[in-house]
C-alpha positions in Angstrom: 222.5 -68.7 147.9 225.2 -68.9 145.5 228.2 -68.8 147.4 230.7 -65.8 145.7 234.0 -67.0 143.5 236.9 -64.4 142.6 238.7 -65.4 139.4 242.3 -65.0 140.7 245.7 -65.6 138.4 246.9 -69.3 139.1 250.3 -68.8 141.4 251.8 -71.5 138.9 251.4 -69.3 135.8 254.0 -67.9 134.1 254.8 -64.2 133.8 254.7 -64.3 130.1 250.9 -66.0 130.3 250.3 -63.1 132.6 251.4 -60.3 130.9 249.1 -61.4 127.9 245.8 -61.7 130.0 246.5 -58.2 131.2 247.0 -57.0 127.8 243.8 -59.0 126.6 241.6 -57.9 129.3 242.7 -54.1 129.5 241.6 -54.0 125.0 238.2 -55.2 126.4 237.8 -53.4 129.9 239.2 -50.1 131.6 241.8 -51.3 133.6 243.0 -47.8 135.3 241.8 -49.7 138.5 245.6 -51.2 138.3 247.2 -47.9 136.9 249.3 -45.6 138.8 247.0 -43.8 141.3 244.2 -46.5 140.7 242.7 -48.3 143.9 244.5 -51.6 143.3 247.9 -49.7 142.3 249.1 -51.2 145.2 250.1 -54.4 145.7 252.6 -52.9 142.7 253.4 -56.4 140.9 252.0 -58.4 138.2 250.3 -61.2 139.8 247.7 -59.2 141.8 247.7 -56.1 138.6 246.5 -58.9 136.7 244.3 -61.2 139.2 241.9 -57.9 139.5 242.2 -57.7 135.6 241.0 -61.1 135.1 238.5 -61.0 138.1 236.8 -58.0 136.0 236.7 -59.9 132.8 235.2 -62.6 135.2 232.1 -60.9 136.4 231.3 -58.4 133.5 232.2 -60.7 130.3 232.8 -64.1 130.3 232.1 -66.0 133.6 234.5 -68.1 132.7 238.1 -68.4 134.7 240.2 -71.4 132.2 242.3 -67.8 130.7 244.1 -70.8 128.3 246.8 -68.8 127.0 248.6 -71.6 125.4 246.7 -73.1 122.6 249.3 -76.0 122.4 249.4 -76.9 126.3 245.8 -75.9 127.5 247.1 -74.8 130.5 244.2 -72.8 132.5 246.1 -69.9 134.4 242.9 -68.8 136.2 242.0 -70.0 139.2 238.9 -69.5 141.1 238.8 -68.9 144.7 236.0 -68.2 147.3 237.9 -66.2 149.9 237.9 -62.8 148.4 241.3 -61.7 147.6 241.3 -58.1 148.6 243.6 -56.2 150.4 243.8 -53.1 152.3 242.0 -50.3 149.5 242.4 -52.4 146.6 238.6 -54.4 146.5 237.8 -57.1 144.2 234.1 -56.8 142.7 
């Protein structure tokens, strides 16, 4: 059995990277999940709004967790994990 991967964003990553993989992944996917009254509302901050964002794009689309922002550096600012990153309401598919 495969064992399960979350793709998480990289705690390195930069706010600005960030912000543009949740605007690139809420044009492709309904991202309400992470709006006000959503199930991953809370944790309210950016790094977990878009760690389920990218997660989604993950499983449904891509399968693929590099999120290279930067087409100059190449910097990956997804990371995959194997402990699954949810907490309290808020569940990662």
């Amino acid at each position: 059995a495969q064992q399960k991967q979350w793709c998480i964003a990289k705690p390195s990553a930069n706010a600005i990277a960030l912000q543009s993989n949740l605007d690139f992944v809420c044009h492709k996917l309904d991202c309400r999940i992470v709006q006000p009254g959503g199930a991953c509302y809370e944790p309210n901050n950016l790094a977990s709004h878009v760690s389920i964002a990218m997660n989604l794009y993950y499983k449904q689309i891509t399968k693929n967790c590099d999120f290279i922002v930067n087409s100059i550096t190449k910097e990956k600012t997804g990371l995959l994990v194997s402990n699954d990153p949810s907490i309290g309401n808020c569940k990662y598919v």
